[in-house]
C-alpha positions in Angstrom: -16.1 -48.3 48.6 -13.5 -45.8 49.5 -11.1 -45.5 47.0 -7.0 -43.6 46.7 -7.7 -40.1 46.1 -5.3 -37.4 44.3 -5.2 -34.3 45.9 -3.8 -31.3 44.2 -4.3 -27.8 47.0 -3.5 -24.3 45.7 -3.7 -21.5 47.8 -6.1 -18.5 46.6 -5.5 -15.2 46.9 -9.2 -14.4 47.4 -9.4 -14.4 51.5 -13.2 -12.7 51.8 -15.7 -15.8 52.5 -12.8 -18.1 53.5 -14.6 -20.4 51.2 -13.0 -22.9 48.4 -13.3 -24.0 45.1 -13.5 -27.6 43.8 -12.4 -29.6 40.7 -13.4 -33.2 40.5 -12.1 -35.5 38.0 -13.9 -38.8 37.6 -11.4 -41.1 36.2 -11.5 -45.2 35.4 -9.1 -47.0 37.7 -7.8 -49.0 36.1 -6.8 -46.8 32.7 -6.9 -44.2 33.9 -9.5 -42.4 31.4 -12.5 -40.3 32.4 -15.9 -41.8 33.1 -18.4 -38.9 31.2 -21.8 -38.4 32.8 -20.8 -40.0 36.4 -23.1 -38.6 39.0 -21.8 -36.5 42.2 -23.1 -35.9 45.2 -21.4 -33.0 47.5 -22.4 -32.3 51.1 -25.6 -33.3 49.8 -25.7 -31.7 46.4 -26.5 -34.1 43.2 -24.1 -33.0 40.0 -23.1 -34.5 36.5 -19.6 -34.7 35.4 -19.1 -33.6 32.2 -17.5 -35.1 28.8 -13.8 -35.0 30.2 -15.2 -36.5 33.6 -15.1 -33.1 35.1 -17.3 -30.9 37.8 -16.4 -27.4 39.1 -17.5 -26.4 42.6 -17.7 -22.7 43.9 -18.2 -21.6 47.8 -17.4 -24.8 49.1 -17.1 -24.8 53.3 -13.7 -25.5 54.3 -13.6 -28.6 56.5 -14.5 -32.4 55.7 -16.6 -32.5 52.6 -18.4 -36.3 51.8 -18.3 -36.8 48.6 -20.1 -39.8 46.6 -19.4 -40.5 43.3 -21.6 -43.3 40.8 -21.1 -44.3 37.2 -22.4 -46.7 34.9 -20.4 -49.8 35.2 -18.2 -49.0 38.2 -18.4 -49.8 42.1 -20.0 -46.6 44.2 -17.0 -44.0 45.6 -17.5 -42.8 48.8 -14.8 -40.8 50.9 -14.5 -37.5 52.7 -12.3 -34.4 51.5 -10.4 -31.9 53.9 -10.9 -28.7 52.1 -8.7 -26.0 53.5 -10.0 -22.7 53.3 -9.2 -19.6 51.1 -8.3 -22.6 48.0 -8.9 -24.6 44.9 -8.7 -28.1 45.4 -8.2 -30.4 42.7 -9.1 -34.0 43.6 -8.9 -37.5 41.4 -11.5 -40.1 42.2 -10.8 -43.5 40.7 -13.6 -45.6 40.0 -13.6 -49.2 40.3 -15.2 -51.6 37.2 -17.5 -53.4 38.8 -16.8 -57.3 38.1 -19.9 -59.4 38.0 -20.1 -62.3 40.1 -22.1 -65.7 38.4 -23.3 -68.2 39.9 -23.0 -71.9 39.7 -23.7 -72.0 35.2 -24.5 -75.7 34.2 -24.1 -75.7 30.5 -25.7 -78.4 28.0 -24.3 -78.2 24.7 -26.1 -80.2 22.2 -23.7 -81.7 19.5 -23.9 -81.3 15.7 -24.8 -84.4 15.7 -27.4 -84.4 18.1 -28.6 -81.1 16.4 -29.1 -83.2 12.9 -30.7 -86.2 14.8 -33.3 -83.9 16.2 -34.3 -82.2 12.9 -34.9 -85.7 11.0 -37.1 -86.4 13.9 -35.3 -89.3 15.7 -35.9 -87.9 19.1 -39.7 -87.2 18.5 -39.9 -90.8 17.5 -38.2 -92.5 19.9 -40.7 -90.4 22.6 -43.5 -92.2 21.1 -41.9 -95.8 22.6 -42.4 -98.3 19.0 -39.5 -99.5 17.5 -36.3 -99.7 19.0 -33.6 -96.4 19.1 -30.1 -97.0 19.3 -27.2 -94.1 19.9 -23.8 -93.9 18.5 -22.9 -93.7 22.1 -25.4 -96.5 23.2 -23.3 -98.5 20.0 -19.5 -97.9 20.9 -20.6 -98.5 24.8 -21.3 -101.6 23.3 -18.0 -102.3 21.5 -19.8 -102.7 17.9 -17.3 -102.4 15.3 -19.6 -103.4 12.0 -22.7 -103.0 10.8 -23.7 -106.2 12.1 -23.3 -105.8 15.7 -25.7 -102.9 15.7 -28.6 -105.4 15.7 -27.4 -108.0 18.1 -29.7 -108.5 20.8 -32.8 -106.9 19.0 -35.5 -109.1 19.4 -37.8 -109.7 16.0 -34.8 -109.2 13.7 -32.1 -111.5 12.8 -28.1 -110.9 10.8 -28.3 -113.4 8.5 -24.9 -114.7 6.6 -24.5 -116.5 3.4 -23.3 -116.6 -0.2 -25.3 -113.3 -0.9 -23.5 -111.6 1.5 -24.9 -110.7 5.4 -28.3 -109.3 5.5 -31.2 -108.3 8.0 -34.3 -110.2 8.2 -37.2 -110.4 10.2 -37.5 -113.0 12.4 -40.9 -113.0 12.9 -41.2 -113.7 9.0 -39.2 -116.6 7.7 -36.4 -115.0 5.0 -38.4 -111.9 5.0 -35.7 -109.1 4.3 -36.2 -106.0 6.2 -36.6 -102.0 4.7 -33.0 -100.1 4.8 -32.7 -96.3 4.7 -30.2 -94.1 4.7 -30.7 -90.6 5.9 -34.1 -90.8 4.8 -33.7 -92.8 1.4 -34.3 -96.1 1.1 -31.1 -98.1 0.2 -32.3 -101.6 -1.4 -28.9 -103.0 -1.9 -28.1 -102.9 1.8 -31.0 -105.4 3.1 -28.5 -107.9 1.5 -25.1 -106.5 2.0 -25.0 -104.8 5.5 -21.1 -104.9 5.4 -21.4 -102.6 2.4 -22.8 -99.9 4.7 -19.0 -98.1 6.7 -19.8 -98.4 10.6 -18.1 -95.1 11.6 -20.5 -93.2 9.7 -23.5 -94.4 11.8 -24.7 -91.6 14.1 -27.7 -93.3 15.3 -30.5 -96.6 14.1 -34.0 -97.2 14.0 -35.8 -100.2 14.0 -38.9 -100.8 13.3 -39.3 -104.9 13.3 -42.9 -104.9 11.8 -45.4 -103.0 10.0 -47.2 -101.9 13.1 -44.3 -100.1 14.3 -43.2 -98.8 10.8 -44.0 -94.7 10.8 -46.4 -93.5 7.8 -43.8 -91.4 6.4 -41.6 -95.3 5.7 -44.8 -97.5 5.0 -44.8 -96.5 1.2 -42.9 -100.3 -0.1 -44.1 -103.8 0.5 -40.6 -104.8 2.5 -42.1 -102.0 4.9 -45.6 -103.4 4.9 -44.9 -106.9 5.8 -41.3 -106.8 7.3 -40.3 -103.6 9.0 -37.8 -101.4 8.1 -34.2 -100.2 9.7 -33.5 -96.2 9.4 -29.6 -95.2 9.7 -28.9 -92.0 10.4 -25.0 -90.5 9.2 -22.9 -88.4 11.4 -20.6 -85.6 10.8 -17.0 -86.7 11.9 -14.6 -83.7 12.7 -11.2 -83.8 10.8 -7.8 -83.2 12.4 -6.9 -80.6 10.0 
């Protein structure tokens, strides 16, 4: 990259090798301030500037002079100097940050949500293909809007409405009232009151429609031994304040 340089020639008074001296200050440019430890090469001469971004050069030939200078985090400077004999030039060399170029980034962010499914282990279970698994998503794609609707359309359980109030049985057992858990404790008042239970706080549902499906960790009542049992799982709603 070849880069603006500041020039700053003043004449010496010291005519006997017709040479030149040579200040180079290594500066940032864009504020300006100088880059400490850049590396400088001169007519093929490797050099460090110092704190202040500064290298002194003695004897330099008059004439064209390459110049090359490097630092951490900047692009590589590379122009050519005309050093007039018999004085000592002063010259600025701006570097250039270097600005890093990605690539195409596809980014997965997994929600709180999904991060507190994962933990109780709904994802490791519904790998394992018994019961059946059912999103929030997979529920408002639906249109459910109660408790209710979450189980419409899953075979071996049935919503059952009467006097009681509306709750979940099996249908492969006549009556037979299924297991409800909440978060991982069993609710008992729920297998006869669904509508007790608020919708919008469902993050996700399991259901396990018979004791063979029912995981060992659930399996410890007799509504889970002969009946199955239905595992909700709350979510964590952000609030507008």
């Amino acid at each position: 990259m070849r880069g603006s340089i500041a020039l700053l020639v003043v004449l010496s008074a010291v005519a006997s090798a017709q040479t030149a001296e040579l200040t180079l200050l290594v500066r940032d440019g864009l504020t300006s301030r100088p880059v400490s430890g850049a590396t400088l090469t001169v007519a093929g001469l490797s050099g460090t500037a110092d704190d202040f971004g500064r290298a002194e050069l003695l004897g330099v030939e008059p004439g064209p002079l390459r110049v090359v200078a490097r630092g951490p985090g900047y692009a590589v400077l590379d122009t050519t100097l005309q050093i007039p004999a018999e004085s000592h030039v002063v010259a600025v060399l701006p570097l250039a940050p270097e600005v890093e170029h990605l690539g195409e980034v596809t980014v997965e962010a997994e929600t709180v949500n999904d991060a507190l499914l994962r933990r109780r282990g709904f994802f490791a279970r519904r790998q394992q293909r018994t019961g059946v698994f059912v999103t929030r998503e997979e529920l408002d794609q639906r249109g459910a809007s109660q408790v209710a609707d979450v189980f419409g359309g899953v075979a071996g359980v049935r919503v059952q409405h009467d006097a009681a109030g509306t709750s979940l049985v099996s249908s492969r057992r006549r009556g037979c009232l299924m297991a409800m858990y909440v978060d991982g404790t069993e609710m008992t008042y729920l297998a006869r009151n669904l509508d007790a239970f608020p919708y919008d706080d469902i993050a996700a549902v399991e259901v396990y429609r018979g004791p063979a499906e029912v995981p060992l960790e659930y399996t410890q009542t007799k509504s889970q031994e002969t009946c199955g049992a239905v595992l909700i799982w709350t979510r964590i709603v952000a609030s507008d304040r």
